[in-house]
N, C-alpha and C positions, 0 to 999 in steps of 0.2 A: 415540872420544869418547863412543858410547853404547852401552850393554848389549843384547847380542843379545838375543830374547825367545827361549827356546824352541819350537820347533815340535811343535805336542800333534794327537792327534787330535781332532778336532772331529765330535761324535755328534747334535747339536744343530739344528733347522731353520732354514734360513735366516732373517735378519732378529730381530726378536721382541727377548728380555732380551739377547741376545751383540750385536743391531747397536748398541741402546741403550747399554753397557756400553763396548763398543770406544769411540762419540763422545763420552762423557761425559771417556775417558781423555785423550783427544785436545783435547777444549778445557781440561783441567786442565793438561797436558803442553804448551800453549801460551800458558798463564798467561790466559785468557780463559773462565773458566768461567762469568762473569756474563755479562759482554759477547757472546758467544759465542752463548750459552741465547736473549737477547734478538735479535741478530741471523738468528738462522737461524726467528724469528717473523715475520721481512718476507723471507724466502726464496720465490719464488714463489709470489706473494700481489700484490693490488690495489694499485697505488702504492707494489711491492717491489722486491728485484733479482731478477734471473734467476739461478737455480744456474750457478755457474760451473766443475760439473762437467759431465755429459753433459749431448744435446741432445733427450730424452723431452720430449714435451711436458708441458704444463700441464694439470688436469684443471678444472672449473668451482669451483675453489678452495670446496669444502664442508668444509676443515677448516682446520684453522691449522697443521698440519704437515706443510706438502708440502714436505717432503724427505725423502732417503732416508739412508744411510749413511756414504755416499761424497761426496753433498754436503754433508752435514755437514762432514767430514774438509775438506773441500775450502774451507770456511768459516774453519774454525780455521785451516788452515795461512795463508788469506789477510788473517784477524782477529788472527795472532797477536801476541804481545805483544813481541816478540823482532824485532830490527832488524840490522839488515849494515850498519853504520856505515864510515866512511872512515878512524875509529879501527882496525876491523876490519882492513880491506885495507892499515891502516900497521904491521900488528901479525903479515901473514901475506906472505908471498911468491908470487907464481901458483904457480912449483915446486912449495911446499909445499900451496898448496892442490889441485893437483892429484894429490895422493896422498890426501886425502880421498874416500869413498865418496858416494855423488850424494844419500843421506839425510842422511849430514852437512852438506853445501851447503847442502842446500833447508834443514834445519833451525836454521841462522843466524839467517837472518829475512827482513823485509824491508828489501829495497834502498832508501836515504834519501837519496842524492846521485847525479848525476850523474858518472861514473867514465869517467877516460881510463887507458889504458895506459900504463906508461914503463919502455922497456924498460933504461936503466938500473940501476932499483932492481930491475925486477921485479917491480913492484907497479902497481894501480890504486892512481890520486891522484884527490884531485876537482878537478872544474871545473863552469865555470858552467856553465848552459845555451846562454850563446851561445858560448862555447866548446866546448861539444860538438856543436853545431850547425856551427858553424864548420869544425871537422875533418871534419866527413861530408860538407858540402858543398865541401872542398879537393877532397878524395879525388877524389868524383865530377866536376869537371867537370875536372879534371887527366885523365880519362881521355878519348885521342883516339877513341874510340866509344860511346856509350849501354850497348851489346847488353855491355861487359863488366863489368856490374853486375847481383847477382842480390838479387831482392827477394822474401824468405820468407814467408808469410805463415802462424800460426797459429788453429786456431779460435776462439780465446780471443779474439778481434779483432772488434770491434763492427761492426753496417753500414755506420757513420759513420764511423769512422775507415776502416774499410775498401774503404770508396769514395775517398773523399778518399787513401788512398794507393795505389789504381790511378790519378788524375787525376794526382798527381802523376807516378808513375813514366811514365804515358803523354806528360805533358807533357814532361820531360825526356828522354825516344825509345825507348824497349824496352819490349816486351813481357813481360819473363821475370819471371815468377810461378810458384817453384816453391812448392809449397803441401802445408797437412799433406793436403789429400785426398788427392793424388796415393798418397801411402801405405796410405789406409784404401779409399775407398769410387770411386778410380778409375774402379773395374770399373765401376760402378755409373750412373757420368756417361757409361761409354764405351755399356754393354752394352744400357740399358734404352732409350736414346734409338730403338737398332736396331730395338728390339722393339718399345717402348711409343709412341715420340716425343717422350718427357722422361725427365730422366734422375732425377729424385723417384719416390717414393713414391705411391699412390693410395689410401691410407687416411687416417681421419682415427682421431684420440683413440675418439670414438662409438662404431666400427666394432666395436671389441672388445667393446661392448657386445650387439651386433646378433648376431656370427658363432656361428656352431657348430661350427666346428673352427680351429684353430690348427695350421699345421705349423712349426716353428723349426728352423731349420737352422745353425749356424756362428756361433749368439749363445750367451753366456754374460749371461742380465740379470741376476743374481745378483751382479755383478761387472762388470759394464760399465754397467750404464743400472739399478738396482734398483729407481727410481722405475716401471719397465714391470713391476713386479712386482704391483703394484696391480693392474693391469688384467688382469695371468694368474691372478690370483687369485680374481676376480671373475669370470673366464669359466668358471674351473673348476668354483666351487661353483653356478654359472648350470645347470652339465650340457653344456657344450662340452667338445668333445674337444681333448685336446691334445698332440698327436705331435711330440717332441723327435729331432733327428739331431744329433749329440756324440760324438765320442774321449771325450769328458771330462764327466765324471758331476757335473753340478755338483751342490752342493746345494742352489739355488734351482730347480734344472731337478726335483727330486723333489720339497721339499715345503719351506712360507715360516709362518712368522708372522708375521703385520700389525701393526707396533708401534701402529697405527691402530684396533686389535679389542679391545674389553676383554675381551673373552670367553677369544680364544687366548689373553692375556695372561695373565690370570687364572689359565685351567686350564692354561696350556702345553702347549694344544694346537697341530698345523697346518693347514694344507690342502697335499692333495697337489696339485701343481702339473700335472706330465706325465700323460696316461692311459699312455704309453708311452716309454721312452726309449728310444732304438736308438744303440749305440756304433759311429758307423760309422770304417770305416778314415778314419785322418790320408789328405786330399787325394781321398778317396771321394766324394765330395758327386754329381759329376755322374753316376757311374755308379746311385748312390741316384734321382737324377731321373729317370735315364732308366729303370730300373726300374720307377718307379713308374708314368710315362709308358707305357711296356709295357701291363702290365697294362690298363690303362685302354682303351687303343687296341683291343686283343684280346678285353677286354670289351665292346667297343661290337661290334665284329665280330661278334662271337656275338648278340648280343642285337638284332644289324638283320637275320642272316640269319634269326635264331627272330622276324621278328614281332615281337621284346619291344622295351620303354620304352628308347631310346638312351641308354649312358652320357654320352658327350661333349654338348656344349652345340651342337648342329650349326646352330641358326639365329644365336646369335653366332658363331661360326666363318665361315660363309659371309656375314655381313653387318658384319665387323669385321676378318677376317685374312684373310692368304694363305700358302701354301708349306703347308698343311697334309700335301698328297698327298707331299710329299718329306720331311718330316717323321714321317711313319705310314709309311711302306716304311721309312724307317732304324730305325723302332722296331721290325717286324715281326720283319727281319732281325736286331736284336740278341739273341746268345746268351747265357742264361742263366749259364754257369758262368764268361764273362765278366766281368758283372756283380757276380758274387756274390764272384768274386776281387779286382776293382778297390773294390768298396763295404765288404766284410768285413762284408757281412750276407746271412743266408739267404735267397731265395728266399720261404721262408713269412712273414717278417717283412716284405720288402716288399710284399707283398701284402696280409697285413694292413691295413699303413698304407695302401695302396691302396685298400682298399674303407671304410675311416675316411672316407678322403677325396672317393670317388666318393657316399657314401650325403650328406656336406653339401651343403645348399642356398647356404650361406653360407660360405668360407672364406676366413681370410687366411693369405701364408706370410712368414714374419718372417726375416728373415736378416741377418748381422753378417758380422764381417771375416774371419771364419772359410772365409765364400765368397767372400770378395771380396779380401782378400792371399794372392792364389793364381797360380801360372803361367798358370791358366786361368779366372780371375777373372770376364773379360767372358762367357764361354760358362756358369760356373755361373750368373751372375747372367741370360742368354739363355732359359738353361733352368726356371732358376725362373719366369719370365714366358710362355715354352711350358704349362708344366704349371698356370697360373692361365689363361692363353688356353683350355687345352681343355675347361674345364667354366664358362669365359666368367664366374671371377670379378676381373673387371676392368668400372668403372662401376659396383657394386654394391653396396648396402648392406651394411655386415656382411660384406664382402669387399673382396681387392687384395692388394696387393703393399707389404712395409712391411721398405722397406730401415732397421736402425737403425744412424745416427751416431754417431759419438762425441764429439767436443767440441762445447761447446753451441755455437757459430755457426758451425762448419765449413760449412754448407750454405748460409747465410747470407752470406758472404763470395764465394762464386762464384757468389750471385744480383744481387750487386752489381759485377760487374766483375774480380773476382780471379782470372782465367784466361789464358795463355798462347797463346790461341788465339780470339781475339774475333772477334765475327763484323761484315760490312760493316755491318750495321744498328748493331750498337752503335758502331761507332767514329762511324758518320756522325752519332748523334744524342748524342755525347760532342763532335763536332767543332761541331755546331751551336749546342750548349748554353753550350761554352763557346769557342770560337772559335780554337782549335788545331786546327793535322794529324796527331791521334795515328800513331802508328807503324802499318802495316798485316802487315810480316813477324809469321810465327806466333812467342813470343818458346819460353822454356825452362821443363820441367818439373823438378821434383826430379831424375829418371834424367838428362835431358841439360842441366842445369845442373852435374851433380855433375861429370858427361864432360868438359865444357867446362872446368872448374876444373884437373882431370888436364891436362888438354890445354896450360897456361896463359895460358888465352884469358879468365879472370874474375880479375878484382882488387880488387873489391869486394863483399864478403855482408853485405847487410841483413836484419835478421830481423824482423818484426812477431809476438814471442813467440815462445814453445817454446824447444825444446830440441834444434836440429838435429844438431848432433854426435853424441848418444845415440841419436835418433830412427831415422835412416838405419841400416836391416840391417849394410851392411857398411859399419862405424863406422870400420873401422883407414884403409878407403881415403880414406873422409870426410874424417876427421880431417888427415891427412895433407895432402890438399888442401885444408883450411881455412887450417892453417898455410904454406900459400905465398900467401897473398894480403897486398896492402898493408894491407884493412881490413876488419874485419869490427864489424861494429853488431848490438848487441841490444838491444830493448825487452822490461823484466821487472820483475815483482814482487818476484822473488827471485833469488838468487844459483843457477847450474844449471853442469854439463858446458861449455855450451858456451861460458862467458863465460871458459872456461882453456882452451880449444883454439881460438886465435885466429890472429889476420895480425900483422903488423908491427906497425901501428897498431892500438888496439882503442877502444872506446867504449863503456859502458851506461848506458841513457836509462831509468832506473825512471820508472814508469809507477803510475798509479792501478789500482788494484785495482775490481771490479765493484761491491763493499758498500760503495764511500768516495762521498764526497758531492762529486761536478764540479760546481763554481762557476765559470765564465767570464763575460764581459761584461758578457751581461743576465743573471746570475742564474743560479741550479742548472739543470743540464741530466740529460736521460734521456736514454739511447741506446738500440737496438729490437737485438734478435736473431732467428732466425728457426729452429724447432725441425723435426724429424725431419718433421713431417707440415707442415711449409710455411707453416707459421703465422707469425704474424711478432709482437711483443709489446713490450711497452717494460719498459726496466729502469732502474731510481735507486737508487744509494745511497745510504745515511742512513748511517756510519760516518765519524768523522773520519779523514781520509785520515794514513796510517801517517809520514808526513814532508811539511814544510812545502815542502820543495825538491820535491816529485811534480809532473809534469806530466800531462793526460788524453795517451790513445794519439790522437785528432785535433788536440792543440795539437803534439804532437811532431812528427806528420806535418809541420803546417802550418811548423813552427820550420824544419824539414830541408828544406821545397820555398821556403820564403824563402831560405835560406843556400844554396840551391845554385840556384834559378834568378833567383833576384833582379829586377832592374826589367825580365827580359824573358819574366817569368811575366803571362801573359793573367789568371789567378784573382785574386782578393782572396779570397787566404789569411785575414786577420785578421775580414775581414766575416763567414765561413763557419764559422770556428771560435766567433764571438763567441755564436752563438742556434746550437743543433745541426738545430729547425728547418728553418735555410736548407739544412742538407745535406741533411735530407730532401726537400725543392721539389726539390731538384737532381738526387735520386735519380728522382725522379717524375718529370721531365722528360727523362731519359738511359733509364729505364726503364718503360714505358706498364704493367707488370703489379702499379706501387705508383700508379697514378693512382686518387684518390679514396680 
């Protein structure tokens, strides 16, 4: 259907006239180049929406263009002008659409009706919405146990809706919440709690401002989060240092221009970004830590036997951690050409970045999924949090630990409830709030939810967004066990993968996009997100919503826990959806860290 583009070499610094140029193409190429221009002006902005790209925080809104590239992009595809009618789906067969490539999909448009499957024609037909409510809630309570129903959730998924669809699924009796974390920043939820006692971040936005060195490990911002581009960019020409570890040479990791500078813009000029890049081996990361680690430790050594000024941070150490002494002998003992073989970097380059980082008063270390979709995920992410413990920047200005996200609410959604493993506190103050016995077994993550599916122990997949069939590494096994279930539900914007690798039964519930205007009961409602550094923030659309048939993701919730629990649901669904307000009371109430 569309013309490949060439693939040219790109000599060019990140960001500047090529990011400008690529979004300009992109809201023309979606028939929204007025609409588009005007909408991405209430992009992360006072009484805006939240980019519904990544989850970079907000800075103190001093310009009128905080966005980046990619959310731009991210705008157009959701502002575009181009719709997936039921015309569409009478005109295409699943067979043939699943010969379609996943850019052709998404580039239909957006989803306008409410779509059942029928496996006569082969085609999604529409139906109402209490019709497709209807079917999801057959499915589910035709099933003689809770636990064989799995409930996906995406980042894309508001607070609100995303609490109100752990109530529901709790109401109805399982736990299982596989989730896009699980994929990305797991480690991260597992590894840091070990370490730190939360499984967040400890920087805020500011910090960057304050620090004197940056280490980046396993992030591409250039390409994942570009709006964190700002902020390296600003540290750089500050005179922070800034030590890149990457396989892969981005070209925001060398050097950016500010579509925000008149100056760069002007002269075409950049700033370099990294003071140093170091290409370390694919899967090298922890032996890079521990390297660096080394050095440090053996520095301090020398420098308490001579008398001199201690490297390590020894009165945070001793009045903040423990396991140091076990920790400093494993490093003693590690050998160099070990190292140097596991990380693919010399010896004198670790060390280097080793004395970058012992000479800062201030450092933070930034890391992406680079360290955290790994065999060894929770121990690089352990290790990253050892090597900010040993020079005690943790609690400190201009220093920490700054895991970055990826979808903007991904963090958000497991601060609300969206975990497979609840703890007694939260259930009993979900039970008291609202006066059910949530379920207490631990429920399924994405790995043993998928097992489960093989096994066939699940017959029903619910998705709140995304793209699970693509998403999942090994798609072939996915897939395959997608298609043996009775049913399988998506909530979406757009037409994706996985709404053609489905069950017997299929459904999709289009959904409101972020930049559309939710009107319910009393009147237009905001919904809150919660970004990389824990912030929490409100988002409203001002966009007429792309079809008259769209429902928001908390009235859909609300539609699917009426039709499937009916008059023996404890909640008023209708009360809660009506003011988004009331969900938030209720958040507050289930959760003491959104009180006041």
């Amino acid at each position: 259907m569309s013309d490949r583009k060439a693939i040219r070499p790109y000599h060019q610094p990140a960001g500047g006239w090529g990011a400008l140029k690529a979004l300009s193409e992109h809201l023309v190429e979606q028939g929204v180049a007025i609409k588009g221009a005007a909408t991405l002006r209430r992009m992360n902005q006072p009484q805006g929406f939240d980019c519904p790209g990544c989850a970079w925080p907000d800075p103190k809104h001093t310009s009128s263009f905080e966005f980046c590239e990619n959310g731009g992009k991210a705008v157009a595809w959701e502002a575009t002008a181009k719709r997936c009618t039921p015309e569409f789906f009478a005109a295409h067969s699943v067979t043939e659409l699943s010969g379609w490539s996943d850019y052709e999909l998404e580039m239909v448009g957006r989803l306008t009706h409410p779509m059942a499957y029928d496996a006569a024609s082969d085609r999604y037909l529409p139906v109402s919405w209490d019709e497709a409510f209807a079917i999801v809630g057959r499915h589910l309570n035709a099933l003689p146990d809770p636990n064989m129903a799995e409930f996906y959730t995406s980042g894309r998924t508001s607070n609100e809706a995303a609490f109100l669809y752990q109530l529901f699924v709790r109401e109805y009796g399982t736990n299982n919440f596989p989730d896009c974390s699980n994929m990305c920043h797991e480690a991260t939820s597992v590894g840091l709690p070990q370490s730190l006692g939360v499984g967040k971040g400890t920087v805020l936005l500011e910090d960057f401002d304050k620090t004197d060195c940056i280490f980046i490990l396993g992030q591409n911002p250039g390409t994942n989060s570009p709006r964190m581009m700002t902020s390296l960019r600003n540290a750089s020409r500050r005179g922070a240092a800034i030590i890149s570890f990457n396989p892969f040479r981005e070209r925001a990791l060398e050097r950016f221009q500010a579509p925000q500078s008149p100056i760069e813009m002007a002269t075409l000029t950049s700033t370099q970004i990294s003071s140093r890049l170091y290409q370390v081996r694919v899967g090298g990361d922890t032996a890079v830590l521990k390297g660096l680690m080394k050095v440090m430790v053996e520095a301090d050594d020398t420098a308490r036997a001579g008398e001199q000024p201690e490297i390590l941070d020894w009165d945070f150490i001793r009045g903040h951690t423990t396991g140091i002494e076990a920790l400093a002998d494993d490093l003693r003992a590690a050998q160099w050409d070990a190292i140097e073989r596991q990380s693919g970097l010399a010896r004198a380059e670790i060390e280097h970045a080793a004395r970058v980082y012992m000479k800062a008063e201030r450092a933070i270390i930034v890391y992406g999924m680079g360290i955290t979709q790994h065999q060894r995920g929770a121990c690089n992410v352990q290790q990253l949090a050892n090597l900010a413990l040993l020079r005690g920047h943790i609690g400190r200005e201009g220093a920490g630990l700054c895991p970055v996200r990826g979808h903007s609410n991904v963090q958000g959604d497991r601060t609300v409830g969206i975990t497979e493993v609840p703890s007694e506190e939260f259930l009993g103050r979900l039970e008291h709030r609202f006066g059910f016995k949530p379920p207490a077994a631990d429920g399924h993550n994405v790995v043993t939810a998928l097992e489960a599916m093989i096994r066939g122990e699940v017959k029903v997949f619910f998705a709140m967004g995304g793209n699970f069939a693509a998403a999942i590494p090994d798609w072939q096994t996915t897939q395959a066990a997608l298609r043996s279930l009775d049913l399988t539900v998506h909530v979406s914007t757009k037409l994706n993968r996985s709404h053609l690798i489905h069950g017997r039964d299929a459904v999709i519930l289009p959904c409101l996009g972020r930049t559309e205007i939710d009107i319910q009961a009393t009147g237009p409602q905001s919904i809150t997100v919660e970004d990389s550094m824990s912030m929490v923030h409100a988002s409203a659309g001002r966009n007429t919503p792309a079809s008259a048939h769209l429902l928001s993701e908390p009235a859909i919730v609300a539609g699917v826990a009426r039709a499937t629990l009916g008059a023996r649901s404890v909640v008023d669904w209708d009360n809660l959806v009506a003011d988004y307000d009331r969900i938030r009371d209720a958040i507050e109430d289930v959760f003491p860290i959104f009180q006041g």
